[in-house]
C-alpha positions as CSV (number, residue, x, y, z in Angstrom):
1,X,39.0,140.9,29.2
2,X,39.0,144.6,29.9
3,X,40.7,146.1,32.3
4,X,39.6,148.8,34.4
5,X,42.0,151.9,34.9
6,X,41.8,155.0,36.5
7,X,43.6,158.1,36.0
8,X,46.4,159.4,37.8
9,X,44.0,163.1,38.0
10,X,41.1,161.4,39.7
11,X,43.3,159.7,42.3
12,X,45.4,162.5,43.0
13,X,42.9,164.9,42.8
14,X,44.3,167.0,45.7
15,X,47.8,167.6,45.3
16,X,49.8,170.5,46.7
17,X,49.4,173.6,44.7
18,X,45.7,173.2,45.5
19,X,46.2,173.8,48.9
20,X,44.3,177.0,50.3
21,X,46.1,180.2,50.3
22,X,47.2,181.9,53.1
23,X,44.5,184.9,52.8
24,X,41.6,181.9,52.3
25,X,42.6,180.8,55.7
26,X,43.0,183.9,57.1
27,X,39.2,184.2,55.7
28,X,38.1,181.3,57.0
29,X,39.7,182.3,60.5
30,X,37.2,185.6,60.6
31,X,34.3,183.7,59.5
32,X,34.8,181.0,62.5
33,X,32.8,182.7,64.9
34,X,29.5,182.7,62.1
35,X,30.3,178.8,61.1
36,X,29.8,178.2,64.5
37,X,26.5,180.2,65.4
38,X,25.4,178.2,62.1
39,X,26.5,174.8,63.1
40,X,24.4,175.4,66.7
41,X,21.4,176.9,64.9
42,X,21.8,173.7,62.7
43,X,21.9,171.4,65.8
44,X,19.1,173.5,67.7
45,X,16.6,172.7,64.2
46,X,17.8,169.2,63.9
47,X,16.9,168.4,67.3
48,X,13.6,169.5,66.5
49,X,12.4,167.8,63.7
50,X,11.2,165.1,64.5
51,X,9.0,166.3,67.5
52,X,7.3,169.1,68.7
53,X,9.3,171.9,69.9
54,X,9.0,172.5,73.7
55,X,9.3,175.8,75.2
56,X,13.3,174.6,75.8
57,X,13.6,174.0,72.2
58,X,12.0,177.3,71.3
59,X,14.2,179.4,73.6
60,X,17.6,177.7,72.3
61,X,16.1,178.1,67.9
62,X,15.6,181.6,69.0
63,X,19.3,182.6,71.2
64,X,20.6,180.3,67.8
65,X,19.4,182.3,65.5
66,X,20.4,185.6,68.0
67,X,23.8,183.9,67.9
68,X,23.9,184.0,63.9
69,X,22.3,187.1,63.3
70,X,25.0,188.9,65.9
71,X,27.9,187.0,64.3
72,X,26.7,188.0,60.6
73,X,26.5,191.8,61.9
74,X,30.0,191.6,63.4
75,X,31.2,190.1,59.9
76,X,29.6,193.3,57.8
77,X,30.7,195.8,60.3
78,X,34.3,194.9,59.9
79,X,34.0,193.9,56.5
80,X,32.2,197.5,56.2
81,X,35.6,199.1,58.6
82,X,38.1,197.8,56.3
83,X,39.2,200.1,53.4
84,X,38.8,197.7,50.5
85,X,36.1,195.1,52.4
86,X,33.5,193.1,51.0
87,X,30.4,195.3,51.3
């Protein structure tokens, strides 16, 4: 008979020092407003596949995309403003 074992790793694969740092959450924080333009311009393209986009459907890909292009300018301009940024 064998018997199945798994490792104490693959169970615990998440333990404490593995939690995200304070700057990776401070990150994350700046990025919110893009994750969420993305997450509507997601919704607004999901909605439309599988019909024909209507001239409602058209109006709210396009602010969507607006929404994520604005965001993603924000993002590089303070990236861009910060001595040491991400450019």
């Amino acid at each position: 008979m064998n018997h199945v074992v798994t490792l104490q790793d693959a169970v615990t694969a998440f333990a404490d020092f593995m939690e995200p740092t304070d700057a990776e959450l401070d990150a994350i924080e700046h990025e919110w407003p893009l994750i969420l333009a993305e997450v509507d311009l997601l919704d607004a393209q999901i909605t439309t596949l599988d019909r024909v986009p209507n001239e409602m459907d058209a109006r709210r890909l396009r602010r969507a995309r607006n929404r994520v292009l604005s965001a993603r300018c924000v993002l590089a301009n303070r990236a861009a403003a910060v001595p040491g940024g991400a450019a």
